[in-house]
N, C-alpha and C positions, 0 to 999 in steps of 0.2 A: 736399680740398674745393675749390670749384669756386673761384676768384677771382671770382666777380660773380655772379648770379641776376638771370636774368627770368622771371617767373612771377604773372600774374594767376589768383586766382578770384573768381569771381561767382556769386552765386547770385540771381535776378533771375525777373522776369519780361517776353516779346516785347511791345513796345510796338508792332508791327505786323505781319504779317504778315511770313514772311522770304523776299527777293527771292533768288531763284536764276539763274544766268546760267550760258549755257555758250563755254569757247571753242572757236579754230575748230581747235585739236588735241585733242578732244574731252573736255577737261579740263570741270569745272566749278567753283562756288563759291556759295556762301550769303551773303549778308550779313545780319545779325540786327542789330535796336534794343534793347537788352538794360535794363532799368528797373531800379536797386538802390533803395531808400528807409528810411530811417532815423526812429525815433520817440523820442522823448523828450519831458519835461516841462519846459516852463520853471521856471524856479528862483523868479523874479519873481513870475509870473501865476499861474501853478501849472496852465496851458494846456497841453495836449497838441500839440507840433509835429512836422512831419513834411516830410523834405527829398527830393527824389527825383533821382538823378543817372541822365543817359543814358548806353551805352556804345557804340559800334559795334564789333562783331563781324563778323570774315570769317572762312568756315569753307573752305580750300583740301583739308580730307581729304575725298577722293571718298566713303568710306562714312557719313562722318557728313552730306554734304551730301545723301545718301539719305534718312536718317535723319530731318532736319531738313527736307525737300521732303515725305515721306510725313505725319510727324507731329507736325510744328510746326506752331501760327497764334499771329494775338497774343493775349495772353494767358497764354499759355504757360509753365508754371514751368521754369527749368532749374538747371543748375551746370552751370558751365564753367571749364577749366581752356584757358590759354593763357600768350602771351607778346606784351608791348606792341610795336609796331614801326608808326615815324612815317615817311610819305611825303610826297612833294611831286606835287603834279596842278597842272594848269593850267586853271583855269575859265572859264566858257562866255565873259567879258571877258578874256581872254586873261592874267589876272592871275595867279600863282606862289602858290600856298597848300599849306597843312602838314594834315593830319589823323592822328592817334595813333589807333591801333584795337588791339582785343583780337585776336590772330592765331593763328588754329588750324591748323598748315601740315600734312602728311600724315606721320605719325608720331611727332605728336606734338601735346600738347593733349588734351582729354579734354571732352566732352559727353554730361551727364544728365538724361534726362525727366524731373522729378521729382511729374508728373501722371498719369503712367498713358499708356497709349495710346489713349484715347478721343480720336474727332475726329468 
């Protein structure tokens, strides 16, 4: 067995449209806003609540950023399977910031339509 696991899944739905960008070695990448939310009852009120967390997702496997250019928008149901991995960027104030994303690198990670292929 493995000494440690990284492995996200999600099952969600695109809170926006998913941007795709290419680079200049003709690679590409998706980024996806990925919506999970949670319902329950309060205990108290006996009110129905409901909590929604965002995820960012970057998809680096070229066939699923196919996949995800052809027939992703938001709205969109999926499952995905990745692993988390945090970077450091430097923004437009020249300030040093952290962002944690869902990471689907090429061979690895798994993305499912879970609507059909209607667009």
């Amino acid at each position: 067995m493995a000494g440690s696991v990284n492995k996200v899944i999600l099952v969600g739905n695109l809170g926006r449209d998913p941007e795709i960008r290419s680079f200049q070695n003709g690679g590409r990448v998706a980024n996806l806003s990925v919506a999970t939310s949670e319902n329950w009852k309060d205990r108290n009120t006996g009110e129905r609540k409901e909590r929604t967390e965002w995820h960012r997702v970057v998809v680096f496997n070229d066939a699923l950023v196919g996949v995800v250019e052809r027939f992703l928008k938001k709205g969109s149901k999926i499952y995905i399977e990745g692993q988390l991995e945090t970077r450091k960027y430097t923004d437009q104030s020249g300030a040093e910031r952290y962002t944690t994303e869902v990471v689907l690198r090429p061979f690895r990670g798994e993305l499912t339509m879970l609507d059909g292929r209607e667009g």
